[in-house]
N, C-alpha and C positions, 0 to 999 in steps of 0.2 A: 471420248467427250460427248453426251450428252445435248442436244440441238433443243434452247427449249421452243415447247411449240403453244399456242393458242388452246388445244383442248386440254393441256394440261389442268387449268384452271376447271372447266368442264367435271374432272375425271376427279379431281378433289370435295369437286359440290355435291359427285355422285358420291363419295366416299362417306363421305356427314351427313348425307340426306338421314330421315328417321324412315323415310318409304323409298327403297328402290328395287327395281327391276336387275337381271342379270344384263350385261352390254354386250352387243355386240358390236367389233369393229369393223369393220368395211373398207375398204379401198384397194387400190390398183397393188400386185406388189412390188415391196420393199419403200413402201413411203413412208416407213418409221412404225408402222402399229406394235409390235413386236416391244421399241425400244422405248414407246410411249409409256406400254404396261411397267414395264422393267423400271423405269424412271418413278412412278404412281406404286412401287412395290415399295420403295424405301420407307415409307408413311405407314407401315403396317409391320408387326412383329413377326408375322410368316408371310413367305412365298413360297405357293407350291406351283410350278410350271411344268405343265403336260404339254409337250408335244408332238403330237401325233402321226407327223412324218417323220421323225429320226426316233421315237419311241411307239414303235407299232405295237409293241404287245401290251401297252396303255391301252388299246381299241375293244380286248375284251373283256375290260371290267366294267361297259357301257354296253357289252353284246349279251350280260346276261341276265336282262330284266331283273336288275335289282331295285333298289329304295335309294334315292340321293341318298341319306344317311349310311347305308351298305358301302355307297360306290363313297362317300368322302372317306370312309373307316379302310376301306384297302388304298384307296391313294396314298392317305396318311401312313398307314406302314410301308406302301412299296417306294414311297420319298424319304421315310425319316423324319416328317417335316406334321406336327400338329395341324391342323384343319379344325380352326378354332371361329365359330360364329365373331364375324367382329373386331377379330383380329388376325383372318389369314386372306391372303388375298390369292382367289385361286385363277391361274391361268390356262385355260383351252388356245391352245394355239396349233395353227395348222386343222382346225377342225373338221375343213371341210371333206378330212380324209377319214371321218367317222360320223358317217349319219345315226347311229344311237345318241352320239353324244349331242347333237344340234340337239334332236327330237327333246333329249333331256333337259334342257337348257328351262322350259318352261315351269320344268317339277323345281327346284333350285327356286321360284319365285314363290310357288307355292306350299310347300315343304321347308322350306330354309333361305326365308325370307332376308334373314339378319345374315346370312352367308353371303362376303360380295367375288361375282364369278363375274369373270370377263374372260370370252371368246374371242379369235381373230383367226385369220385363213387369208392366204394369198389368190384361192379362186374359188372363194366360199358364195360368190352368187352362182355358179354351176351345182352348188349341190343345194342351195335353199330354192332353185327353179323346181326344184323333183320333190320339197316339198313345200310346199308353201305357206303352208298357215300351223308352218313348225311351232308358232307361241305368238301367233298375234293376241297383242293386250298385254304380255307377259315378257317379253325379250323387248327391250330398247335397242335400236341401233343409232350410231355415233360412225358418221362418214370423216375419214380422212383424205387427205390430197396431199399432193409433194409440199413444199415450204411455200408459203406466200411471200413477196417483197418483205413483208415488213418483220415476218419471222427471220427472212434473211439476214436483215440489218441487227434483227437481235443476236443472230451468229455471228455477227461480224464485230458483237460492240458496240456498236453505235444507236447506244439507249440515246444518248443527248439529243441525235441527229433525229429520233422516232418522235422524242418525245416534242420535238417543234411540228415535224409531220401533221401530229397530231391535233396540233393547236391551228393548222394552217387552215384556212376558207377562202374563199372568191371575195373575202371582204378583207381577208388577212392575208395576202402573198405570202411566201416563205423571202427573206434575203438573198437576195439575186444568185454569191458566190455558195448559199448551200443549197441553192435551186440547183446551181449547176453540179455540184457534186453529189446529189439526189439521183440526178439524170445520171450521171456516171457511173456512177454503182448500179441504177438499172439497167447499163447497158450490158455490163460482166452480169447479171442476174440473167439477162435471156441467154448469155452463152454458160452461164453454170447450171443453169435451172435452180428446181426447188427437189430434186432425189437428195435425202440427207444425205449420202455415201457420197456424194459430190461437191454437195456443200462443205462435207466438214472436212475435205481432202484442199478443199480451197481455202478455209480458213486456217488449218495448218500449216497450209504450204506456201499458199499465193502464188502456187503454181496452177496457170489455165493448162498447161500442156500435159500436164497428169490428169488435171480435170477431164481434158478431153478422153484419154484414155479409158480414165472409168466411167464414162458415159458410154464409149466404146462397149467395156464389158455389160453395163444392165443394159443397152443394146441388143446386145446378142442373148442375156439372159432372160431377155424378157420375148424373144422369138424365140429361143430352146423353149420357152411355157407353153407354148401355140402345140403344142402336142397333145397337151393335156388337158385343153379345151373339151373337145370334143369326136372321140374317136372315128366317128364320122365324114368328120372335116379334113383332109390332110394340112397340115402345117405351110404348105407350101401355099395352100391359096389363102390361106390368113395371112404370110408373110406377103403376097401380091396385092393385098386389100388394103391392108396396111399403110403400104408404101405408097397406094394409089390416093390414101387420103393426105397422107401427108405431103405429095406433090397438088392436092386442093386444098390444103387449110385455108379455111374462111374465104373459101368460095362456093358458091354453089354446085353440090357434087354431080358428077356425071357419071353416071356408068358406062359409055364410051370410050373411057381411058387409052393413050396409046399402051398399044401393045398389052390388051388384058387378052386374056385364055377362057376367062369365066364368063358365063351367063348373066344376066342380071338377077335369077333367083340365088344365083351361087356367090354371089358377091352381097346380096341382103342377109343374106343365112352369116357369110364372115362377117360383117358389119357389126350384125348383133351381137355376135359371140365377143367382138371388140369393144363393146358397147359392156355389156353382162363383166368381161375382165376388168373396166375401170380406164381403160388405153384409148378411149375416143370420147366424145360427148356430141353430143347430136346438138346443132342450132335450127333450131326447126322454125319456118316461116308463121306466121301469125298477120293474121286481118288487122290485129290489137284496135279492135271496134269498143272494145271494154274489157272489164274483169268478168274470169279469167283469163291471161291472154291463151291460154292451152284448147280453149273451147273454139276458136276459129281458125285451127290450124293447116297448115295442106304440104302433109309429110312429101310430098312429091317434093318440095322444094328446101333442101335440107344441104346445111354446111354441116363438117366434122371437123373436131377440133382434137388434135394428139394433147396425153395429158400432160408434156412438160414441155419446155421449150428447147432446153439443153437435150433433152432427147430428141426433138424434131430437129435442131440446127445439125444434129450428127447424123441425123438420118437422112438431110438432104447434102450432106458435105459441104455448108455456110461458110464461109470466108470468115474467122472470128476476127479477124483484122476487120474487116470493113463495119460488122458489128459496134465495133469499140470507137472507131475513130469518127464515123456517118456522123452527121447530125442530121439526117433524113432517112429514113428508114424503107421509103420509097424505091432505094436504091440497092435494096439488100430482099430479095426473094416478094420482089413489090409492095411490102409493106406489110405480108400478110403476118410478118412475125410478132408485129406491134396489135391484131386484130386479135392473133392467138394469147398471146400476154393478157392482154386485158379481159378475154373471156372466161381464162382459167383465174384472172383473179377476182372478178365477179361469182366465181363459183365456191374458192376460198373462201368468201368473205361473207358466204351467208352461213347462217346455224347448220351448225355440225349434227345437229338432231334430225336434217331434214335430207333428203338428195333434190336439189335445185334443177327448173329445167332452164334455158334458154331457148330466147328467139328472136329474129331479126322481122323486117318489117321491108318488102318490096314491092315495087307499084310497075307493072309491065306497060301503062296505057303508050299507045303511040305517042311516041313525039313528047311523051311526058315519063321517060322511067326513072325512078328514084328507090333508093336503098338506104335505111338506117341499120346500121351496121347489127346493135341489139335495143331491143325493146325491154325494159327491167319493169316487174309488179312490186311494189310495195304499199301494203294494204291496199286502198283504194285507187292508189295514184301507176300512173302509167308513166313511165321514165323512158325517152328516147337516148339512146347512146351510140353518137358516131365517134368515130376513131380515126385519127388522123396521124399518118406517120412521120408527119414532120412538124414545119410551127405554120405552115401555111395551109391553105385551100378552100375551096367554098363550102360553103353552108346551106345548099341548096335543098337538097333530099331533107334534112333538117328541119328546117322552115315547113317546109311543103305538105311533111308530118304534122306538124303543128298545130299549123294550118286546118288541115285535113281534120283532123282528131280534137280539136277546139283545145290542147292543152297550153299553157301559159308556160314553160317553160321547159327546156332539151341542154344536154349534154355534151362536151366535147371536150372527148380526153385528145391529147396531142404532149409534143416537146416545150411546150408554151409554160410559163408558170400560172398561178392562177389568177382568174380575171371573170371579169362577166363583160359579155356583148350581147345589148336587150335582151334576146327571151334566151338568150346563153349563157351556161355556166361553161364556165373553161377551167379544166383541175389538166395540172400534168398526170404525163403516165404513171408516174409510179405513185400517184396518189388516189388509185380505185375505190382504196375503202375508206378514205372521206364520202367519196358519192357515199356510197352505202348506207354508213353512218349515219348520215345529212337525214337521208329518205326514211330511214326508219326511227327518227326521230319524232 
């Protein structure tokens, strides 16, 4: 079964366009790119799909300086399959296991314009590092991420429930009994995550205890990759780096950790490679004195964020009992599960066309330190966003921001339904891309 997702619509506009670029897809793996294409393939009278790790002798019709038109003319005979301007939709997957073929990717815009090619690779940022300006101007990339809440709900059916979602504001509450069934279903959303192989084992099943399982497995599938990183690196200290962020999510990181073996160059070198595979996201602090917030930054002072939740609840061994039944979240891994949800959905919920940064916002003065959890840019406006893991707490660091940055109005996602208090908008958790929406209005 098929999960649908948000860039679907994206990958159809690409399809109609009359000027388009070849795509590339990007993301951490197994977040769906593979089943996205496959899905965007029914729309087209061919499908030809190459790929490159389980079909390696596809790598040397890309190894011998041909003509796009040469290399589509032997694909087409070694598939069977037409390679028709306009009406084939050709698939590079796994490419990162053929650098002819990246490099290629830019001839295809220039040569056979009206031909639509889409690439994807599960650690295709290790091979565009070595080279880098494989078709700037010429290759579009299109970021994906695991499922966000509200794709979830689409996997679940519950269009009627999205589409109130949708209508809800801090001037329009949602109905109290679908507030609270909102919340509920976000609570199983932090213990399923957004990995479609999770998702749709849930929607089949409504079994959590197989869920867990196969989180279990791309668990481990996703540390057997750490090999393939970087031959350099051994596996074992990605695997120690790893686990060292996810015992800090959404605090500020240390390299102190108990019981680390690595150096601090040794552990920035796995950081990035974690970074580069899609598995972490850097929250990096910000002055946020103005736009941009990226321009007053001081990397020294950096949260990481793992990129699913269902996979950080398995990799810290979470109680999903206490998950489901909390109604403070405070009480379950300190809250930090509620800071991570909302940063990865902040990161969904911007254009797929772009890769978003984050960053948060702390003040060390004596006697005075305060912490806004994230600081969001849209256009010109500066958006404070704290996080709260239950329905209570102050608003202190909040205000003080405020204050501080002369802005007229700050954020505060919680279990609360929505509301405004003075220069506060209050959205529940599982309504991030309202905020969104709102601001980029």
């Amino acid at each position: 079964m098929y999960l649908k997702r948000t860039i679907d619509e994206e990958l159809l506009n690409w399809k109609s366009a009359k000027i388009r670029k070849p795509l590339m897809l990007r993301g951490a793996r197994q977040v769906g790119k593979t089943s996205t294409v496959k899905n965007l393939a029914a729309h087209f009278t061919y499908f030809v799909e190459i790929n490159f790790d389980e079909q390696t002798f596809f790598s040397s019709v890309f190894e011998k300086n041909l003509s796009v038109f040469e290399i589509c003319e032997q694909l087409s005979v070694l598939t069977n399959t037409p390679i028709v301007a306009g009406e084939t939709l050709l698939f590079l997957d796994e490419i990162q296991t053929c650098i002819p073929a990246i490099s290629m990717l830019r001839y295809f815009y220039e040569k056979m314009p009206e031909l639509h090619v889409i690439a994807a690779g599960s650690l295709l940022e290790f091979a565009m590092a070595d080279i880098p300006s494989f078709g700037v101007g010429r290759v579009r990339s299109l970021f994906m991420y695991p499922l966000s809440f509200r794709e979830y709900l689409m996997a679940n059916g519950e269009h009627l429930l999205l589409e109130q979602l949708n209508k809800a504001s801090v001037t329009k509450p949602i109905a109290e009994p679908i507030h609270q069934k909102l919340i509920n279903l976000q609570k199983k959303f932090l213990i399923i995550g957004g990995m479609p192989e999770a998702v749709s084992v849930y929607v089949n099943s409504k079994d959590l205890l197989e869920v867990q399982r196969v989180l279990n497995d791309l668990l481990i599938s996703v540390q057997a990759d750490f090999a393939k990183y970087k031959t350099s690196v051994p596996g074992a200290r990605l695997v120690e780096v790893f686990n060292a962020i996810a015992q800090q999510v959404a605090t500020k990181f240390t390299y102190s950790y108990p019981n680390a073996t690595l150096n601090n160059m040794q552990i920035k070198s796995a950081i990035e490679l974690l970074k580069m595979a899609g598995l972490v996201y850097a929250v990096t602090h910000s002055a946020a004195n103005g736009i941009p917030l990226g321009a007053e930054i001081n990397p020294k002072k950096t949260k990481y964020l793992i990129f699913d939740t269902g996979i950080f609840q398995r990799l810290l061994g979470l109680n999903i009992s206490d998950l489901l039944v909390n109604d403070d979240f405070n009480a379950i891994n300190k809250g930090h599960i509620a800071e991570l949800y909302v940063g990865l959905e902040l990161l969904k919920a911007e254009s797929c066309y772009q890769k978003s940064d984050l960053f948060y916002w702390q003040r060390d003065a004596k006697n005075s330190q305060a912490e806004v959890d994230y600081v969001c840019q849209f256009n010109n406006t500066i958006a404070p966003v704290e996080v709260k893991a239950g329905t209570k707490g102050s608003m202190q660091s909040l205000y003080l921001f405020l204050k501080e940055k002369k802005l007229s109005q700050g954020f505060r996602i919680s279990l609360e339904n929505f509301s405004r208090m003075e220069q506060i908008s209050i959205l529940p958790i599982y309504a991030v891309k309202n905020l969104i929406d709102n601001l980029q209005k």
